[in-house]
Biopython code that builds the backbone (N, CA, C, O; Angstrom):
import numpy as np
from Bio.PDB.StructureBuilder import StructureBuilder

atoms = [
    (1, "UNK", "N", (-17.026, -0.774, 3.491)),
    (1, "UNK", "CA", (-15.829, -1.387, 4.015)),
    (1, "UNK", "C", (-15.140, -2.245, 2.947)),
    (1, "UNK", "O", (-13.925, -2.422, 2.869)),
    (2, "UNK", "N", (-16.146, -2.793, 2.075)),
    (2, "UNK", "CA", (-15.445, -3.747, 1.206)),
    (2, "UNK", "C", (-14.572, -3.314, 0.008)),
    (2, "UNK", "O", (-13.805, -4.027, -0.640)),
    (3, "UNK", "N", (-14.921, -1.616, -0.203)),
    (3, "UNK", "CA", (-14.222, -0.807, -1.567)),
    (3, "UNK", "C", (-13.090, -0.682, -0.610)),
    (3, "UNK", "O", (-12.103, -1.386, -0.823)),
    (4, "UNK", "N", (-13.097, 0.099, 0.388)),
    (4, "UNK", "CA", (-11.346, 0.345, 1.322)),
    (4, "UNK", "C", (-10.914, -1.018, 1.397)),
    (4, "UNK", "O", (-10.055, -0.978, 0.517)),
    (5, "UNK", "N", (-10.897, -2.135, 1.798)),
    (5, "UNK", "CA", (-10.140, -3.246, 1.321)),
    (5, "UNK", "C", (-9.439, -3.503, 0.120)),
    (5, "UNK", "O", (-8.265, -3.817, -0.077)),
    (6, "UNK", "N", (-10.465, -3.292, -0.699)),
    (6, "UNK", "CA", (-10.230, -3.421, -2.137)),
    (6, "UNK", "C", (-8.669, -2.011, -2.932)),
    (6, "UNK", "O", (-7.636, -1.914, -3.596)),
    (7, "UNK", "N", (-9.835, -1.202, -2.032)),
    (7, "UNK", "CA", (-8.099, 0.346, -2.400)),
    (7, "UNK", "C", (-7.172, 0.148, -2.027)),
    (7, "UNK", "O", (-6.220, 0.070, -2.803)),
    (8, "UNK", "N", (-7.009, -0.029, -0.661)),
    (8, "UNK", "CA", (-5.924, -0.541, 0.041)),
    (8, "UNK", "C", (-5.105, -1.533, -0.643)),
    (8, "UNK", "O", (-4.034, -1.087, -1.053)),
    (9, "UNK", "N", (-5.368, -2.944, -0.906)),
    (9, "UNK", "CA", (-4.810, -3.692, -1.784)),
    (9, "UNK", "C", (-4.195, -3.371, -3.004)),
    (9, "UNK", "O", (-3.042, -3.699, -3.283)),
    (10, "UNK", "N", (-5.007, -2.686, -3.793)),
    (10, "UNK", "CA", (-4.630, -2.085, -5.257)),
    (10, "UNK", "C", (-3.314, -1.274, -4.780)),
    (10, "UNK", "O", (-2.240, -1.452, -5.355)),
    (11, "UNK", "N", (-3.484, -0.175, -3.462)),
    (11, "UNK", "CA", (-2.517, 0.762, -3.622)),
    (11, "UNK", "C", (-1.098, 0.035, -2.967)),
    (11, "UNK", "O", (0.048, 0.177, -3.392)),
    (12, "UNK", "N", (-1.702, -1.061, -1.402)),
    (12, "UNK", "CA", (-0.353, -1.826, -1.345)),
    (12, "UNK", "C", (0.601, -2.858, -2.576)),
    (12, "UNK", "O", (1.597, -3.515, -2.275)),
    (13, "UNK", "N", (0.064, -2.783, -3.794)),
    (13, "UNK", "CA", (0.087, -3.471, -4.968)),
    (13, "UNK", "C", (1.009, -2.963, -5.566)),
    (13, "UNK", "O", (2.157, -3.374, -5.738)),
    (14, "UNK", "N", (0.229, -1.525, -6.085)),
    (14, "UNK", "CA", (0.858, -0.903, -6.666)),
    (14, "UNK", "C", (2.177, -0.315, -6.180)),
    (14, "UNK", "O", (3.209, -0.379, -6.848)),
    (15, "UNK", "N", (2.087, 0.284, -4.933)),
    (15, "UNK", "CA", (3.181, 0.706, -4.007)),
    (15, "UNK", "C", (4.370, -0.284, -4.069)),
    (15, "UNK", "O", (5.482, 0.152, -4.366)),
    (16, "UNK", "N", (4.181, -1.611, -3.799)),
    (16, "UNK", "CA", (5.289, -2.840, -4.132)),
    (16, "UNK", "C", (5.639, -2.925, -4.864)),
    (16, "UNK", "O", (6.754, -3.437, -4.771)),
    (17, "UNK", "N", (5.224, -2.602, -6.234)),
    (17, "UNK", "CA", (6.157, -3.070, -7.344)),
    (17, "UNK", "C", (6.473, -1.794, -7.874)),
    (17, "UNK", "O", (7.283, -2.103, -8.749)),
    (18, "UNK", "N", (6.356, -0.518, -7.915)),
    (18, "UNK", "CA", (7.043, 0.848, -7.548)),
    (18, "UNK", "C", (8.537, 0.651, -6.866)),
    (18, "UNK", "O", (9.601, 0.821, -7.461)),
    (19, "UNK", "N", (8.372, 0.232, -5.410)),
    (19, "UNK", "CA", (9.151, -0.054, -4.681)),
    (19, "UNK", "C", (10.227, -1.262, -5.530)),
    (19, "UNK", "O", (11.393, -0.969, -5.797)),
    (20, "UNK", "N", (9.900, -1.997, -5.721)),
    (20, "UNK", "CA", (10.588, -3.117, -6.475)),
    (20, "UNK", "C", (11.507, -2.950, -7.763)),
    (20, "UNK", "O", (12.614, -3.418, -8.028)),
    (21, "UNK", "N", (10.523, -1.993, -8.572)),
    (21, "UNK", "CA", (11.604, -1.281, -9.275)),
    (21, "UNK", "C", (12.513, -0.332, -9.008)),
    (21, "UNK", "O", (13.704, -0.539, -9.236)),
    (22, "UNK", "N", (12.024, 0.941, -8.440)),
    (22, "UNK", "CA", (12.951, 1.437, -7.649)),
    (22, "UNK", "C", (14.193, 0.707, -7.245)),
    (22, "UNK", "O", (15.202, 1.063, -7.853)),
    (23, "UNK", "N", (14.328, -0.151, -6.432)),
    (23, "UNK", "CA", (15.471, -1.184, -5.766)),
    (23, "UNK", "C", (16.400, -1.671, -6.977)),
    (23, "UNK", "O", (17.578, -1.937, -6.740)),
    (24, "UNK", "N", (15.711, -1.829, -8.705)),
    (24, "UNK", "CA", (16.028, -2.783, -9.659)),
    (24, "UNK", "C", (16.773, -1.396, -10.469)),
    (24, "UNK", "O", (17.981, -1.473, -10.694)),
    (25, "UNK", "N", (16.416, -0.807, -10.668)),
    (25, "UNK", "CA", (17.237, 0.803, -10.914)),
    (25, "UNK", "C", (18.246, 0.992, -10.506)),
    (25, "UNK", "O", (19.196, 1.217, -11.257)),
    (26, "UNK", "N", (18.402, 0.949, -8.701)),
    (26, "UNK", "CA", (19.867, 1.213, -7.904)),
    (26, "UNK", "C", (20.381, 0.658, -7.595)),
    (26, "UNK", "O", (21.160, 0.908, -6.675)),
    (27, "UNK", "N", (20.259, -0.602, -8.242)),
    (27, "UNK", "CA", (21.669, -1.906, -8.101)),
    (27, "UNK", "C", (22.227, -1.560, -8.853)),
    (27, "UNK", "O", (23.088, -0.982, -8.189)),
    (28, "UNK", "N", (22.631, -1.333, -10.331)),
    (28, "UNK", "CA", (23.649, -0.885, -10.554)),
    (28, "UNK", "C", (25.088, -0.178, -9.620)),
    (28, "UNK", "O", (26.282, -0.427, -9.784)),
    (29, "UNK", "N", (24.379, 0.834, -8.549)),
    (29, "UNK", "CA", (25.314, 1.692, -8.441)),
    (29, "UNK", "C", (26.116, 0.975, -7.339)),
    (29, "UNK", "O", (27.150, 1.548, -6.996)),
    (30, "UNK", "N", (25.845, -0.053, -6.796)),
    (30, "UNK", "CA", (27.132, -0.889, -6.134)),
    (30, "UNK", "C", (27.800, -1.693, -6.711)),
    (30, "UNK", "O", (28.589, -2.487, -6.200)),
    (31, "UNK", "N", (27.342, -1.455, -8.711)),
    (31, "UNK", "CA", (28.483, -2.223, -8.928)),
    (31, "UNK", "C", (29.798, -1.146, -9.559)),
    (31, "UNK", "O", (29.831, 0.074, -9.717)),
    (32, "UNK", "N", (30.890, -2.318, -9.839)),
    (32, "UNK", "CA", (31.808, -1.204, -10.401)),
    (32, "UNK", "C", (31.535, -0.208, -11.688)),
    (32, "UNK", "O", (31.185, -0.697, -12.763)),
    (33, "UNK", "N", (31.680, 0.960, -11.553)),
    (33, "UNK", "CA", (31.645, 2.165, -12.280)),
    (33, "UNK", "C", (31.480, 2.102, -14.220)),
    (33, "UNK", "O", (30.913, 2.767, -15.087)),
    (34, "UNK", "N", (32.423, 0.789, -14.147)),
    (34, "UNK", "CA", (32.453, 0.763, -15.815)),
    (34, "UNK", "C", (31.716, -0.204, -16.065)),
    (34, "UNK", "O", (31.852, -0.534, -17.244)),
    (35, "UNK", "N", (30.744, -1.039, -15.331)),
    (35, "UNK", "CA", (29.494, -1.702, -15.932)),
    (35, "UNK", "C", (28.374, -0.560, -15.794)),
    (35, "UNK", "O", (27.357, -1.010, -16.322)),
    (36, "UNK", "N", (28.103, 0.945, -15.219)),
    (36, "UNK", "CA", (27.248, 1.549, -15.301)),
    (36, "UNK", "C", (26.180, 2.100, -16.448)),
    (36, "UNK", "O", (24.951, 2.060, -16.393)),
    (37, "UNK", "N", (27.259, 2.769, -17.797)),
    (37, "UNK", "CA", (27.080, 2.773, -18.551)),
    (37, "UNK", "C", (25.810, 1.414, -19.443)),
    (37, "UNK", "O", (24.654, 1.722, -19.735)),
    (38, "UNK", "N", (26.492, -0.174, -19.746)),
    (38, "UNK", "CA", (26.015, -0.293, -19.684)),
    (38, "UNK", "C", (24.900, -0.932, -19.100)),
    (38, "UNK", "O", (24.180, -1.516, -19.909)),
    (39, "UNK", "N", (24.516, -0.987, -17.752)),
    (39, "UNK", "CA", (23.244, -1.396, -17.061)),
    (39, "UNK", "C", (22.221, -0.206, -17.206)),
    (39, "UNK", "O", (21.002, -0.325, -17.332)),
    (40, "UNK", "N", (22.860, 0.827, -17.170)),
    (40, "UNK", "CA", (21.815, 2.154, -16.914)),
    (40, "UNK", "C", (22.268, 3.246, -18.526)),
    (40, "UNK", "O", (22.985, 4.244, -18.605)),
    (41, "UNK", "N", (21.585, 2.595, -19.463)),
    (41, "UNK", "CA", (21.933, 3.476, -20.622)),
    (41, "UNK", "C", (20.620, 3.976, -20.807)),
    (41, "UNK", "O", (19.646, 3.570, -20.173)),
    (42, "UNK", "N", (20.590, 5.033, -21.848)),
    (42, "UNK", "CA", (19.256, 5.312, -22.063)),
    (42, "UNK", "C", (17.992, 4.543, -22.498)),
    (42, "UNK", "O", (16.925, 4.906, -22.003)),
    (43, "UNK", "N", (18.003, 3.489, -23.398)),
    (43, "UNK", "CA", (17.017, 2.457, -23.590)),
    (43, "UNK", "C", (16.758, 1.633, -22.684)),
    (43, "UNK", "O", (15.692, 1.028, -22.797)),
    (44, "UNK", "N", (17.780, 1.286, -21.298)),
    (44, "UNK", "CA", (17.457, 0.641, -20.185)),
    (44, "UNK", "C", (16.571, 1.784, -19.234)),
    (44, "UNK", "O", (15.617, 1.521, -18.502)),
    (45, "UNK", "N", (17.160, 3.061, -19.467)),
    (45, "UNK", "CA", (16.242, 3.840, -18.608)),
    (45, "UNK", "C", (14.991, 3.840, -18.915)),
    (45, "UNK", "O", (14.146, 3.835, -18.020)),
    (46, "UNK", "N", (14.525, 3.847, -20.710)),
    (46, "UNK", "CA", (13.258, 4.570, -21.193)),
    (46, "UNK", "C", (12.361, 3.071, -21.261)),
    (46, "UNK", "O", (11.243, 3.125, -21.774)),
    (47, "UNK", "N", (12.917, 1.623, -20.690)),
    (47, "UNK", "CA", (11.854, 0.728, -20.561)),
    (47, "UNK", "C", (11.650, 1.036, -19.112)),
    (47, "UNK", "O", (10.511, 1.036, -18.644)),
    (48, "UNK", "N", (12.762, 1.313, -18.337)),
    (48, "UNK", "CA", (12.431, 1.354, -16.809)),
    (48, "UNK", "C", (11.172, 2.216, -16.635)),
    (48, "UNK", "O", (10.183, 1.940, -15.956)),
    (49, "UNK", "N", (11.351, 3.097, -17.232)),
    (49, "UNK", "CA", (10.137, 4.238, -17.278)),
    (49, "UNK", "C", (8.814, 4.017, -17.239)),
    (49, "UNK", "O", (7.890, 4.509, -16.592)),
    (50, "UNK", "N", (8.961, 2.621, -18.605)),
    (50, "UNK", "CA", (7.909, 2.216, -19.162)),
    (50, "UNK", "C", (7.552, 1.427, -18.284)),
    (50, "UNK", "O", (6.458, 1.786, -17.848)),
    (51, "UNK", "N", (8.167, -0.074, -17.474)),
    (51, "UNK", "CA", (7.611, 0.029, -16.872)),
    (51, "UNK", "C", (7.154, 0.142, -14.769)),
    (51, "UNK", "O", (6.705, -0.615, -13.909)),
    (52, "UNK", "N", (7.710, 1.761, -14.877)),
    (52, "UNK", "CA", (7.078, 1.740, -14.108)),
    (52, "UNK", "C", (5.519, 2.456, -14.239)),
    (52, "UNK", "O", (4.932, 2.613, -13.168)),
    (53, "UNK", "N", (4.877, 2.860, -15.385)),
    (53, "UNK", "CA", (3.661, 3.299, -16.088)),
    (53, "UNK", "C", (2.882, 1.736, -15.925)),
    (53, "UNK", "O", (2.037, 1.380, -15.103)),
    (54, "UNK", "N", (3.404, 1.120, -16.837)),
    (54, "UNK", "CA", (2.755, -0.767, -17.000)),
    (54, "UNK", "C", (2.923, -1.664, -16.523)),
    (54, "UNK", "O", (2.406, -2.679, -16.990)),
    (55, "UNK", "N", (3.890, -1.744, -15.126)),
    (55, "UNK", "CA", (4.203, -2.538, -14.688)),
    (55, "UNK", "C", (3.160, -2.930, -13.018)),
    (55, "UNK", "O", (2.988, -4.033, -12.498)),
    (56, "UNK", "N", (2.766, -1.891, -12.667)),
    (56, "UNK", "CA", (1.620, -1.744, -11.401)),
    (56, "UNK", "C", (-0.070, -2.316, -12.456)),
    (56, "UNK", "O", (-1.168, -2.501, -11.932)),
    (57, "UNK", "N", (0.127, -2.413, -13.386)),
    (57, "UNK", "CA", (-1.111, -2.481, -14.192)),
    (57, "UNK", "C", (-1.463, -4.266, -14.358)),
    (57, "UNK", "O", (-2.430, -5.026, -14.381)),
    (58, "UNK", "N", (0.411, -4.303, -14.471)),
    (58, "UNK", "CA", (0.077, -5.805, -15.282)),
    (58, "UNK", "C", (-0.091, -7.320, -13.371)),
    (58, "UNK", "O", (-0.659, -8.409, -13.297)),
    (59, "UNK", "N", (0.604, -6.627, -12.444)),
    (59, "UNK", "CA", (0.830, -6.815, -11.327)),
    (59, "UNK", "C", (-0.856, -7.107, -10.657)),
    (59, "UNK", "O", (-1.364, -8.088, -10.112)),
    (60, "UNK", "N", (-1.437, -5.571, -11.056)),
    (60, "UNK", "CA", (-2.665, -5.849, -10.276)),
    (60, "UNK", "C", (-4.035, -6.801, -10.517)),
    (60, "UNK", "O", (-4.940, -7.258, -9.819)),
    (61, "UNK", "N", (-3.409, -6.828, -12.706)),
    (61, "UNK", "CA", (-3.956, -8.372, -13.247)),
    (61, "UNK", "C", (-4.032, -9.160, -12.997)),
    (61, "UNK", "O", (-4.964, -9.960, -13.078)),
    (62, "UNK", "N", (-2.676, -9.245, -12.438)),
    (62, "UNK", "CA", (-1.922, -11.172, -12.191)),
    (62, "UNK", "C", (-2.966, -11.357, -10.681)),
    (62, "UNK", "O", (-3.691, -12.298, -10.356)),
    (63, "UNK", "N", (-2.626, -9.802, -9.843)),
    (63, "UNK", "CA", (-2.839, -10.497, -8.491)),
    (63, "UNK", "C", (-4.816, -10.153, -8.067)),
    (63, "UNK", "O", (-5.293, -9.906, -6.959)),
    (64, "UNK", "N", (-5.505, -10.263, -9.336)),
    (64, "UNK", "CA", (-6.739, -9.610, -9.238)),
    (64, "UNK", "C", (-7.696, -10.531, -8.466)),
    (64, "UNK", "O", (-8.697, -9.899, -8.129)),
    (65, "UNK", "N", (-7.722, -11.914, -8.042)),
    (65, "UNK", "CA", (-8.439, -12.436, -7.690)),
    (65, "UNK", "C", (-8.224, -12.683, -5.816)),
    (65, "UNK", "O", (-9.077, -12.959, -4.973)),
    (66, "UNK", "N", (-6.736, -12.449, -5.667)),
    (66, "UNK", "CA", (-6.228, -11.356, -4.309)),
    (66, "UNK", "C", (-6.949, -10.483, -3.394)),
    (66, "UNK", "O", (-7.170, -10.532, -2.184)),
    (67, "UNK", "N", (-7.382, -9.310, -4.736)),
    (67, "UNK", "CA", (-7.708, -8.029, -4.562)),
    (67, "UNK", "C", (-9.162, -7.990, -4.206)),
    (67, "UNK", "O", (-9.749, -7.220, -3.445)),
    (68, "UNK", "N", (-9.578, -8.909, -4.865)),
    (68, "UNK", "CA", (-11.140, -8.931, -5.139)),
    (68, "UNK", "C", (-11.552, -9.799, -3.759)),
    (68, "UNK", "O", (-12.766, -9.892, -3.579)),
    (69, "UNK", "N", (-10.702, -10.434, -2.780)),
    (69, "UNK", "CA", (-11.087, -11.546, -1.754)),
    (69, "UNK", "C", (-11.003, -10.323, -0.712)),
    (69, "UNK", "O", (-10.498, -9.206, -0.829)),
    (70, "UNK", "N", (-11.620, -10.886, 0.253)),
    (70, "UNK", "CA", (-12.286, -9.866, 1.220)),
    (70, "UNK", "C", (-12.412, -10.168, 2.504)),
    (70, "UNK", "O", (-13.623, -10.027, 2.670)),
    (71, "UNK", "N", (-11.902, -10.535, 3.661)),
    (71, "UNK", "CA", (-12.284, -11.362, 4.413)),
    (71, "UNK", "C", (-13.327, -11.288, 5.643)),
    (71, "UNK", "O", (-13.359, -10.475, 6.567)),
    (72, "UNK", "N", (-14.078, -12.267, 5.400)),
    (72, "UNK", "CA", (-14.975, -11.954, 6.048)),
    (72, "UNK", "C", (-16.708, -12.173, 4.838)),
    (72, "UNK", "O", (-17.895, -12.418, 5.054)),
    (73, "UNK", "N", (-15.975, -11.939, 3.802)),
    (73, "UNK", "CA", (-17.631, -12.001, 2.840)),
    (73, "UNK", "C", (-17.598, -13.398, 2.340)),
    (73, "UNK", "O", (-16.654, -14.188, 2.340)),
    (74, "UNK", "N", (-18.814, -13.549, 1.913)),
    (74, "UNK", "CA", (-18.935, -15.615, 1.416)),
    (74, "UNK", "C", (-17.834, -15.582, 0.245)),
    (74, "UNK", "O", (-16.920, -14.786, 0.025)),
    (75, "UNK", "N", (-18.317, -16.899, -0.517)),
    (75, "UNK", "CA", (-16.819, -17.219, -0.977)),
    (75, "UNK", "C", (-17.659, -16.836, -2.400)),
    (75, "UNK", "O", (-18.868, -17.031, -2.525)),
    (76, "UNK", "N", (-17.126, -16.481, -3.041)),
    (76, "UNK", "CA", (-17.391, -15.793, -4.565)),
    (76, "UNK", "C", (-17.457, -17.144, -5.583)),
    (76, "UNK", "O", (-16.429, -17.809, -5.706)),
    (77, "UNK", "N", (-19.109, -17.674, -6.561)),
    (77, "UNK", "CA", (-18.642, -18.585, -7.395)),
    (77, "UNK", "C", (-18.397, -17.630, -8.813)),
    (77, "UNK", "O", (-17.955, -18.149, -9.838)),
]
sb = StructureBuilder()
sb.init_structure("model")
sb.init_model(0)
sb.init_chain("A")
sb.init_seg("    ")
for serial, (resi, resn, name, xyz) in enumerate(atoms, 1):
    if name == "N":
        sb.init_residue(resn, " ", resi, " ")
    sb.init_atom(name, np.array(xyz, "f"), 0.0, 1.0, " ", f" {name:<3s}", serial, name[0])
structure = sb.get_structure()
């Protein structure tokens, strides 16, 4: 029971900041047409890329002591 807690977390983790970028991608397109270019050029695309590869990685770092709590088990020294 305590690894499915643990997956679950990682994947609601990861899933959020997927999601988060996603959302940070398609603001641009409500704005006007001739800031598109540049908000969404190719070097803005090819970090977006990047991170959405490193960005679920560095997320599940920050939030690792989160991930690792369990409820219900003693308290971890």
């Amino acid at each position: 029971m305590r690894v499915a807690v643990i997956v679950s977390k990682v994947v609601l983790t990861v899933m959020g900041t997927w999601l988060a970028l996603l959302l940070v991608i398609a603001f641009p397109a409500l704005l006007p047409e001739r800031w598109e270019y540049y908000l969404i050029s190719p070097a803005s695309v090819g970090l977006w890329m990047l991170s959405m590869l490193f960005g679920p990685v560095v997320v599940c770092w920050k939030l690792r002591s989160w991930i690792r709590t369990v409820p219900g088990d003693p308290p971890r020294r």
